[in-house]
Short mmCIF file of the C-alpha atoms (twelve columns), coordinates in Angstrom:
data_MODEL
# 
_entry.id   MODEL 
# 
loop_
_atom_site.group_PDB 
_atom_site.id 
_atom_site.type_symbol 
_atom_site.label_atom_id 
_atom_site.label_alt_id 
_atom_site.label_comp_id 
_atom_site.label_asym_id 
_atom_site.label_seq_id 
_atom_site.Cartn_x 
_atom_site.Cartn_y 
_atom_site.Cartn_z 
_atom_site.pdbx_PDB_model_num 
ATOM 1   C CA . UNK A 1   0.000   0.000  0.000  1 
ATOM 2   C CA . UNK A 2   2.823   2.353  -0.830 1 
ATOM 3   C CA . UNK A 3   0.570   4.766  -2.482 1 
ATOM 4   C CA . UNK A 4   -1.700  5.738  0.109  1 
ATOM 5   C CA . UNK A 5   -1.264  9.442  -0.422 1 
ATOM 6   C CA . UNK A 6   -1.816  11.864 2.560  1 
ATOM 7   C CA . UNK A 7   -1.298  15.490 2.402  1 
ATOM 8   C CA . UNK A 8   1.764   16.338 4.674  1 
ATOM 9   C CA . UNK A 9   0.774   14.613 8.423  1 
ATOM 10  C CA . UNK A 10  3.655   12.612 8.564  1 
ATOM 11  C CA . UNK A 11  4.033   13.034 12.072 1 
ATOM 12  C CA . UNK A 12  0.437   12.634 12.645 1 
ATOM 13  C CA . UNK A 13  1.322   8.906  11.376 1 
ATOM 14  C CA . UNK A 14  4.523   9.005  13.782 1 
ATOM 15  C CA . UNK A 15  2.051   9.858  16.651 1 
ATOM 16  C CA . UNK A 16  -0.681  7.538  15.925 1 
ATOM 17  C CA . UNK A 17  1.920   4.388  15.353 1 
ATOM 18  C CA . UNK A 18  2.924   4.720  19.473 1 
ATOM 19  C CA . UNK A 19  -0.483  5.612  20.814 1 
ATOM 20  C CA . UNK A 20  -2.609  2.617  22.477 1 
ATOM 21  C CA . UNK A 21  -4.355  0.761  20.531 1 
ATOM 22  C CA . UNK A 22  -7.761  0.890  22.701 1 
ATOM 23  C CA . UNK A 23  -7.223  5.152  21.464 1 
ATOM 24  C CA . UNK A 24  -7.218  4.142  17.777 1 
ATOM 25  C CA . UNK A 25  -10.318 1.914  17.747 1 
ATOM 26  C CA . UNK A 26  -12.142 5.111  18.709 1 
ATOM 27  C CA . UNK A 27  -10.531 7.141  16.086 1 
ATOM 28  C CA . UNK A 28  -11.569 4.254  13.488 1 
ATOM 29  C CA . UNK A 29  -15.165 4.382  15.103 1 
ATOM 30  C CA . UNK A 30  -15.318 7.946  14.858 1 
ATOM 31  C CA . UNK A 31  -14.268 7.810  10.958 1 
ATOM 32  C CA . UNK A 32  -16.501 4.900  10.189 1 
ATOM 33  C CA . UNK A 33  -19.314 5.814  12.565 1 
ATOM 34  C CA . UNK A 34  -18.978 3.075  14.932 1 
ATOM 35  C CA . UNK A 35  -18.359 0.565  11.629 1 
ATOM 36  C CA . UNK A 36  -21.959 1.575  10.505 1 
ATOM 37  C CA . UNK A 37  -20.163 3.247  7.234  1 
ATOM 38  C CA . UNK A 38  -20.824 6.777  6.082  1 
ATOM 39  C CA . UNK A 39  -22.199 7.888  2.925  1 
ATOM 40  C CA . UNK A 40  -18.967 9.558  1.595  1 
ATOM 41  C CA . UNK A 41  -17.023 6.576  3.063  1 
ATOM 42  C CA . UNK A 42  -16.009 3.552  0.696  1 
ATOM 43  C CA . UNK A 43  -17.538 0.427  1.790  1 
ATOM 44  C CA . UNK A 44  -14.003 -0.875 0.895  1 
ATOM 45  C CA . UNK A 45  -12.341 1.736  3.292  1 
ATOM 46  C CA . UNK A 46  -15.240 0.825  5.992  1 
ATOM 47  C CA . UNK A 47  -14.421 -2.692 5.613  1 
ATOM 48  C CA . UNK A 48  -10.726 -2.433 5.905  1 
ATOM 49  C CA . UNK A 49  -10.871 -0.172 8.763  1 
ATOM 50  C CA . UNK A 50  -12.937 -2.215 11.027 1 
ATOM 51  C CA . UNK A 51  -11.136 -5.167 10.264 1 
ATOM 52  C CA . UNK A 52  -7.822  -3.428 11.509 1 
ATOM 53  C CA . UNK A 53  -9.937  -3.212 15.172 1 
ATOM 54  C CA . UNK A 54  -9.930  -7.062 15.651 1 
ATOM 55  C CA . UNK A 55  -5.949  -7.197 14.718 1 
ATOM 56  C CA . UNK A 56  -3.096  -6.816 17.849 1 
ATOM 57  C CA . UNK A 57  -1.577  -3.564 16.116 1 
ATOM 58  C CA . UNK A 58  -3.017  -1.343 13.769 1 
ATOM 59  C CA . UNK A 59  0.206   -1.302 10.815 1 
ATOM 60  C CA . UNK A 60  1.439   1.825  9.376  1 
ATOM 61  C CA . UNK A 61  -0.305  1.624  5.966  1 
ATOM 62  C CA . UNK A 62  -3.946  1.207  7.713  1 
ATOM 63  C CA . UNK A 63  -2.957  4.238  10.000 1 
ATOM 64  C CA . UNK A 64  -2.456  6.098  6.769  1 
ATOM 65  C CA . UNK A 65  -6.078  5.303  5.210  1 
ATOM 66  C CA . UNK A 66  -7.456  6.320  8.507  1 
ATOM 67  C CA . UNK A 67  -5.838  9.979  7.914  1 
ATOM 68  C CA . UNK A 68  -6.622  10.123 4.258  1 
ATOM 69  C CA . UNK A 69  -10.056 9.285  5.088  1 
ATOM 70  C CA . UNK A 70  -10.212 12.215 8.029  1 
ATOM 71  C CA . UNK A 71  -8.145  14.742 5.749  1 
ATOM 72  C CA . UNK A 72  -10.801 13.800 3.300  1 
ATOM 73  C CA . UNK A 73  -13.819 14.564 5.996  1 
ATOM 74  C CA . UNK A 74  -11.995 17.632 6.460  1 
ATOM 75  C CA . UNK A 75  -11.681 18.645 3.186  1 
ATOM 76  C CA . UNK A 76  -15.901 18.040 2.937  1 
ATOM 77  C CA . UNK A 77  -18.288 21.082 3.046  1 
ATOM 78  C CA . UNK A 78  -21.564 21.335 4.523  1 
ATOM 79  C CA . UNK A 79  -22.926 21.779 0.627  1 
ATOM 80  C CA . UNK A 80  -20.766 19.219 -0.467 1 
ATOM 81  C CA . UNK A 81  -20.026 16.451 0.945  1 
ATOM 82  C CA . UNK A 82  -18.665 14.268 -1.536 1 
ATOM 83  C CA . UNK A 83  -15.959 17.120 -2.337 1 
ATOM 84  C CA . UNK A 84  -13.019 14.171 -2.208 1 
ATOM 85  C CA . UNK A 85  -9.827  16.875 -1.951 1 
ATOM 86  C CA . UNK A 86  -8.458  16.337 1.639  1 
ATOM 87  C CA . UNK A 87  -6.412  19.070 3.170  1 
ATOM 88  C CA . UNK A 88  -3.955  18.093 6.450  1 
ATOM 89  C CA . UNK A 89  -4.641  17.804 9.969  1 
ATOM 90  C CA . UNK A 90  -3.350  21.219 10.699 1 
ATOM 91  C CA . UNK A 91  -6.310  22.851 8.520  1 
ATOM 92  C CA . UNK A 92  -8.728  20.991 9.717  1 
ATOM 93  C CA . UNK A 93  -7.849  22.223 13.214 1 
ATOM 94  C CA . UNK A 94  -7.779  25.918 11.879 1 
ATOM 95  C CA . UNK A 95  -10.868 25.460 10.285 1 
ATOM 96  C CA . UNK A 96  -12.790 23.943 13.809 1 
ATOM 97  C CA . UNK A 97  -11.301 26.817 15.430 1 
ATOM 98  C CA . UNK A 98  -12.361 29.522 13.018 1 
ATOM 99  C CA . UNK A 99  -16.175 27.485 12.874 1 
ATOM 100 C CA . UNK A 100 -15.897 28.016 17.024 1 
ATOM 101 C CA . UNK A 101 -14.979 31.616 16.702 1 
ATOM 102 C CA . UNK A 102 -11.783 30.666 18.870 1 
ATOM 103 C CA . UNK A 103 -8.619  33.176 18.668 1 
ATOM 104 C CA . UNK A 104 -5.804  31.930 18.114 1 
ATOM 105 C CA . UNK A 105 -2.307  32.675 16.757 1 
ATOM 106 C CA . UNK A 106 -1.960  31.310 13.244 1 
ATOM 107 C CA . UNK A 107 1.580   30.528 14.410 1 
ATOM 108 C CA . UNK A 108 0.557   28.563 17.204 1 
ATOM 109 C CA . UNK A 109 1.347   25.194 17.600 1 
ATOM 110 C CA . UNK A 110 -0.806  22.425 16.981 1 
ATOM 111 C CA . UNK A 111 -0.970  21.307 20.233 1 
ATOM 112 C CA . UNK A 112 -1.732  24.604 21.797 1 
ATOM 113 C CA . UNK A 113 -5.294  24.833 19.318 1 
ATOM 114 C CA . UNK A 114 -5.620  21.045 20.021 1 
ATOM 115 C CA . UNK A 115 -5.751  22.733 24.173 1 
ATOM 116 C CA . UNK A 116 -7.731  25.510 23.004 1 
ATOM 117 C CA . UNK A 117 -10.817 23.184 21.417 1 
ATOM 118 C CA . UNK A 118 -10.402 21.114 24.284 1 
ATOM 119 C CA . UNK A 119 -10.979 24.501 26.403 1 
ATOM 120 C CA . UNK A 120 -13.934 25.230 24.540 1 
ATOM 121 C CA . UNK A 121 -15.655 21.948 25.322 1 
ATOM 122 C CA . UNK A 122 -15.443 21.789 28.495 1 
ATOM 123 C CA . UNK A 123 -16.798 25.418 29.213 1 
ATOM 124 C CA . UNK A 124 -20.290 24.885 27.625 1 
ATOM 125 C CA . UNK A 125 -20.141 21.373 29.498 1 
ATOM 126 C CA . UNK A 126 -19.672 23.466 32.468 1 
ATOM 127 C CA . UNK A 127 -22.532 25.944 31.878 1 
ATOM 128 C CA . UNK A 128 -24.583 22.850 31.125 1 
ATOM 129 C CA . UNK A 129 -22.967 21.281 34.729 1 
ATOM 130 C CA . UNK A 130 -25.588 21.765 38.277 1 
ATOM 131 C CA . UNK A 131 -23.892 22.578 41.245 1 
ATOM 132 C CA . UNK A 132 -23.035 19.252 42.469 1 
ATOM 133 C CA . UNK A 133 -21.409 18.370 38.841 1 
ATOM 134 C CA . UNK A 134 -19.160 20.802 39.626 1 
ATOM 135 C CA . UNK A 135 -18.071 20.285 43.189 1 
ATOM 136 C CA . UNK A 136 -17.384 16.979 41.752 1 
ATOM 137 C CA . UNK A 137 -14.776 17.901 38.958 1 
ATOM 138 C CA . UNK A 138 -13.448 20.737 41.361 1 
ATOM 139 C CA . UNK A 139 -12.514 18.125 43.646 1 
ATOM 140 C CA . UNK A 140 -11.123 15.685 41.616 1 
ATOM 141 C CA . UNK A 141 -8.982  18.963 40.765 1 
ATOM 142 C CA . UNK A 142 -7.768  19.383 43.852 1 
ATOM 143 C CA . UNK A 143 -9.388  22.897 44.127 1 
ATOM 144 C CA . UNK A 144 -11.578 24.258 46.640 1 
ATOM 145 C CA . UNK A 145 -15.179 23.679 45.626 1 
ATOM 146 C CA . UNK A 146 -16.276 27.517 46.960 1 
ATOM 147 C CA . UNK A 147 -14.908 29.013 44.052 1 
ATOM 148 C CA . UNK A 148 -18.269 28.619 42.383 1 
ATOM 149 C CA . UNK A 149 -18.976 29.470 38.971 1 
ATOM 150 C CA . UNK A 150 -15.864 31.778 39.103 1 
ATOM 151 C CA . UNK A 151 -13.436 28.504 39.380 1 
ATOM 152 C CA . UNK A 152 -13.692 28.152 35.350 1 
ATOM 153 C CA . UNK A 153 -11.312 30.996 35.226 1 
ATOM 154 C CA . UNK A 154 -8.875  29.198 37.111 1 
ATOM 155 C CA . UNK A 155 -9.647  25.372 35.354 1 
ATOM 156 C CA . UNK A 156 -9.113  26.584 32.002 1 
ATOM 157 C CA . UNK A 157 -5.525  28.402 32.200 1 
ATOM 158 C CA . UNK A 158 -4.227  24.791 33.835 1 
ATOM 159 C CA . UNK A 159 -5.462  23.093 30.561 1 
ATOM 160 C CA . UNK A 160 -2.972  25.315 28.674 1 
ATOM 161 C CA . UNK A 161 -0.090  24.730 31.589 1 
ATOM 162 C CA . UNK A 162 -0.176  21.178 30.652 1 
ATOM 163 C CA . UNK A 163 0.982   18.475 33.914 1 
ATOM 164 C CA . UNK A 164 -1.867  16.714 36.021 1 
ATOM 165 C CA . UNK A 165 -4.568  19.324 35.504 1 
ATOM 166 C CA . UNK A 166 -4.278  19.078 31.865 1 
ATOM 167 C CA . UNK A 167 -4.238  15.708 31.171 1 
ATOM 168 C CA . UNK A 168 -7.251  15.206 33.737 1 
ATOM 169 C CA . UNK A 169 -9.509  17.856 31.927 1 
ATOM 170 C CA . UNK A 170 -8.418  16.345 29.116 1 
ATOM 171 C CA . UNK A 171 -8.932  13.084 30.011 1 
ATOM 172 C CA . UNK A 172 -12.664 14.105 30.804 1 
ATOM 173 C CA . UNK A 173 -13.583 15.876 27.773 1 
ATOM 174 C CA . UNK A 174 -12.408 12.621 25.339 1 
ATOM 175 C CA . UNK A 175 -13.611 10.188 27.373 1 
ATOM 176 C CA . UNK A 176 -16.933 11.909 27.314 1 
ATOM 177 C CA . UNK A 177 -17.150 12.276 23.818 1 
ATOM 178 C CA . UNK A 178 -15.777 8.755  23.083 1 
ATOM 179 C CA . UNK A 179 -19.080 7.925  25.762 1 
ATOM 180 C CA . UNK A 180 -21.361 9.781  23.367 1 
ATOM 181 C CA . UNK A 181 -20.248 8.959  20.186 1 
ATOM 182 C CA . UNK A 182 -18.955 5.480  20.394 1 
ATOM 183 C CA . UNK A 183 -20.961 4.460  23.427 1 
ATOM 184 C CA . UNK A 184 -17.409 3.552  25.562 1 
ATOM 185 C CA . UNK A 185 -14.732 5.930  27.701 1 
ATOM 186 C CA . UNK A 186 -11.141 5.852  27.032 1 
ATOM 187 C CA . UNK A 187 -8.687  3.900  28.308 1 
ATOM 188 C CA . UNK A 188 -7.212  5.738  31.118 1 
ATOM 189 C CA . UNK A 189 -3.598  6.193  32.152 1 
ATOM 190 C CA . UNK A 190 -2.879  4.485  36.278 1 
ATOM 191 C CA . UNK A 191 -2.031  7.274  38.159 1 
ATOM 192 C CA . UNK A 192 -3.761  10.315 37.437 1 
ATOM 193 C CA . UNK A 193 -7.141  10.122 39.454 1 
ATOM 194 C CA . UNK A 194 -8.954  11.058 36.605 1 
ATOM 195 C CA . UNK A 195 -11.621 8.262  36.943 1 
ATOM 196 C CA . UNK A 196 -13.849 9.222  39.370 1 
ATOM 197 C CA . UNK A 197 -15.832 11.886 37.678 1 
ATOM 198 C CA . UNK A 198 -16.054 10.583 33.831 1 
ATOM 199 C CA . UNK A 199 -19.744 9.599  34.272 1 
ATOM 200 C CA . UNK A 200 -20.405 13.378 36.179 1 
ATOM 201 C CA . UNK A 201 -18.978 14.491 32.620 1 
ATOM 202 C CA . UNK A 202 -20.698 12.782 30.099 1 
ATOM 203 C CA . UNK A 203 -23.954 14.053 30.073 1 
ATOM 204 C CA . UNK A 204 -22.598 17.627 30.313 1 
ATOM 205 C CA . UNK A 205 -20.344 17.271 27.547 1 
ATOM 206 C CA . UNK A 206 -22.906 15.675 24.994 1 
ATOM 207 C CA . UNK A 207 -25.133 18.662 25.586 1 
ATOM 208 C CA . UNK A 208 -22.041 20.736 25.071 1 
ATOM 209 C CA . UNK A 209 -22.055 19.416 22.047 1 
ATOM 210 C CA . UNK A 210 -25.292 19.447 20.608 1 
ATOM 211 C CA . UNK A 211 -25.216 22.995 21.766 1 
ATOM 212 C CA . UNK A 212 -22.040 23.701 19.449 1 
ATOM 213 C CA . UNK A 213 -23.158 21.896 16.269 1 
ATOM 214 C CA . UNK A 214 -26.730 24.212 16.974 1 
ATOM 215 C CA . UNK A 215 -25.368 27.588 17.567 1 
ATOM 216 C CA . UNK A 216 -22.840 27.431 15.356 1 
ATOM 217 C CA . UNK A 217 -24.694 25.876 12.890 1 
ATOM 218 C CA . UNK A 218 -22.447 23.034 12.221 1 
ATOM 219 C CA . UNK A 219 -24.806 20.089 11.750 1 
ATOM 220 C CA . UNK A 220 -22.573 19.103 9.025  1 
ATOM 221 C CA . UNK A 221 -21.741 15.598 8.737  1 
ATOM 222 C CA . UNK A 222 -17.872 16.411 8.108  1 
ATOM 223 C CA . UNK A 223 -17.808 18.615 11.508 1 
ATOM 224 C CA . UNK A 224 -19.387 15.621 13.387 1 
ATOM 225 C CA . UNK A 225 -16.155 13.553 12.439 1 
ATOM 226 C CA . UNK A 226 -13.672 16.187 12.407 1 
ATOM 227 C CA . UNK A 227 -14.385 17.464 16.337 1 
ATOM 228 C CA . UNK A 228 -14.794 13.952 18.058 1 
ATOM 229 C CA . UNK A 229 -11.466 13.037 15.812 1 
ATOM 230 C CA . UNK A 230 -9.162  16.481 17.081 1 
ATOM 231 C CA . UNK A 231 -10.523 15.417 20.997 1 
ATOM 232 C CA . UNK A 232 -9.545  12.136 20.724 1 
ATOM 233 C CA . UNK A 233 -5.804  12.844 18.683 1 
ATOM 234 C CA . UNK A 234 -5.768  15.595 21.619 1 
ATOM 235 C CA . UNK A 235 -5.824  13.124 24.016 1 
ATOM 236 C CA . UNK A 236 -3.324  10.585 22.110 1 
ATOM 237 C CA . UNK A 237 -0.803  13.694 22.217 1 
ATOM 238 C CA . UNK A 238 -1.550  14.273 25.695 1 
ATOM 239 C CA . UNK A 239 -0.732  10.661 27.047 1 
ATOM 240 C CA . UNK A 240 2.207   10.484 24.874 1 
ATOM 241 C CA . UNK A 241 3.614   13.689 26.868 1 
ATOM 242 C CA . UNK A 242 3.354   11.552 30.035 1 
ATOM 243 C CA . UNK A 243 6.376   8.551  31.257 1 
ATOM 244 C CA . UNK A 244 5.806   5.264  30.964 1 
ATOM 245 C CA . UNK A 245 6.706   1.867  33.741 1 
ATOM 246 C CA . UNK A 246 9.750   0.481  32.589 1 
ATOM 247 C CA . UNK A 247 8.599   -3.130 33.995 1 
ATOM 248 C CA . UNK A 248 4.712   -2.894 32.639 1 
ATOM 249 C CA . UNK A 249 4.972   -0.216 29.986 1 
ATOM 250 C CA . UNK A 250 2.040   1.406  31.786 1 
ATOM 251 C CA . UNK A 251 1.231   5.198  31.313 1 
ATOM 252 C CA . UNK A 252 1.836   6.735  34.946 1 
ATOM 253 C CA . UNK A 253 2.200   10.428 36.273 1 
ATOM 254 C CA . UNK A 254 5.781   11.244 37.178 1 
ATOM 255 C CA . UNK A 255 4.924   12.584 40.598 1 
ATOM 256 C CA . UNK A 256 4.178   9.454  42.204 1 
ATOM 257 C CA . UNK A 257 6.722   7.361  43.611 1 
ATOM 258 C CA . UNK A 258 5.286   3.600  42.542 1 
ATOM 259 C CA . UNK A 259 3.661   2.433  39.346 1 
ATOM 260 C CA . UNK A 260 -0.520  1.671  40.155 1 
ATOM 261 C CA . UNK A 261 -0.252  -1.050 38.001 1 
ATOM 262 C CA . UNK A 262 2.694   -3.509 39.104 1 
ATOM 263 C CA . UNK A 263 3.830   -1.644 42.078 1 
ATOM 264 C CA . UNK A 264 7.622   -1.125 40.798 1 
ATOM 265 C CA . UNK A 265 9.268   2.061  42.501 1 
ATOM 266 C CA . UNK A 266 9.892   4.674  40.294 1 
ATOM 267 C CA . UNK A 267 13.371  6.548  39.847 1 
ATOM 268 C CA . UNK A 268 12.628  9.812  40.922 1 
# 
């Protein structure tokens, strides 16, 4: 398959071939909505790509359809959708962010508007969140629950600071989308304490989300593949970021001093 052409995202590839493989069955679900195929999908392409979910690994050469195939979403307009000229990850990104009125430097890096999108989820979640919703995430963010309403100006700078915060609000958002859109969470990294408030989240964020697709008028089908896909990519960059158990390979947080999943001490 040497001549599955992508448009730049060569990295994207790099990325994808060392993320988990429990992350790319929800990027292939997102694609091929949940294996159900899409009208501007191939049956082929469908075919091929939920095959790759009951393999070990998922090879280079199918991680390069899946791209294609979400360049190609992203290269879709709401007036036409079988418009088959993909355009890289890095537009599609600009072009969520410009559809979410979201500022941001054009010379910003992709990770930062990945942080940014992420940002913007999880504040209409939390305008969607009661009261006790949001004790709940404030606590499981370490952060005293009496800042109120007011405590989403101090949540969404961590996101951008990156380190536990950030990979727990990130952690929330994707595995709430993944919840909506695939019907399962994420797999989550040992460690981080991120658990306990996913199911607080959910309904939040899929109201969040029906309430972006409706005010900004993006009930196109490309946009419902192209936001659950940056969330989820978000996430794979975010747990990639974070050290690994040299006995288990497990994802842990470098603060703690033994690994949650074998209980080997950790250099510090």
């Amino acid at each position: 398959m040497s001549d599955i052409n992508i448009k730049n995202d060569h990295e994207l590839v790099d990325l994808l071939l060392c993320a988990d493989k429990g992350d790319l069955d929800l990027l292939i679900d997102y694609i091929t909505d949940n294996g159900k195929g899409r009208v501007s999908l191939s049956g082929s392409v469908n075919t091929l790509l939920t095959s790759a979910k009951e393999q070990n690994e998922i090879d280079a050469d199918t991680l390069r359809i899946l791209i294609r195939e979400l360049q190609l979403f992203g290269g879709n307009s709401f007036v036409n959708l079988f418009r088959r000229n993909g355009v890289d990850y890095a537009e599609i990104v600009d072009d969520v962010l410009g559809r979410l009125k979201i500022p941001a430097q054009k010379s910003a890096s992709l990770e930062r508007k990945e942080t940014l999108i992420i940002s913007k989820v999880f504040e209409n979640a939390w305008e969607e969140m009661d009261d006790a919703q949001r004790k709940a995430i404030l606590d499981d963010l370490g952060l005293k629950s009496s800042a109120g309403r007011n405590a989403l100006e101090i949540i969404l700078p961590r996101i951008g600071m990156g380190g536990v915060a950030a990979y727990q609000i990130t952690a929330l958002v994707a595995s709430s989308v993944a919840a909506m859109v695939a019907g399962r969470a994420i797999p989550l990294l040992a460690g981080f304490g991120a658990g306990r408030v996913l199911g607080v989240l959910a309904g939040p964020i899929g109201f969040a989300l029906t309430g972006l697709y409706s005010a900004y008028d993006l009930a196109s089908p490309a946009f419902r593949v192209t936001l659950p896909c940056i969330v989820q990519i978000a996430w794979i960059r975010m747990k990639s970021r974070q050290a690994r158990c040299k006995s288990c390979d497990a994802h842990i947080d470098e603060s703690i001093k033994f690994c949650p999943q074998c209980g080997t001490p950790l250099e510090g």
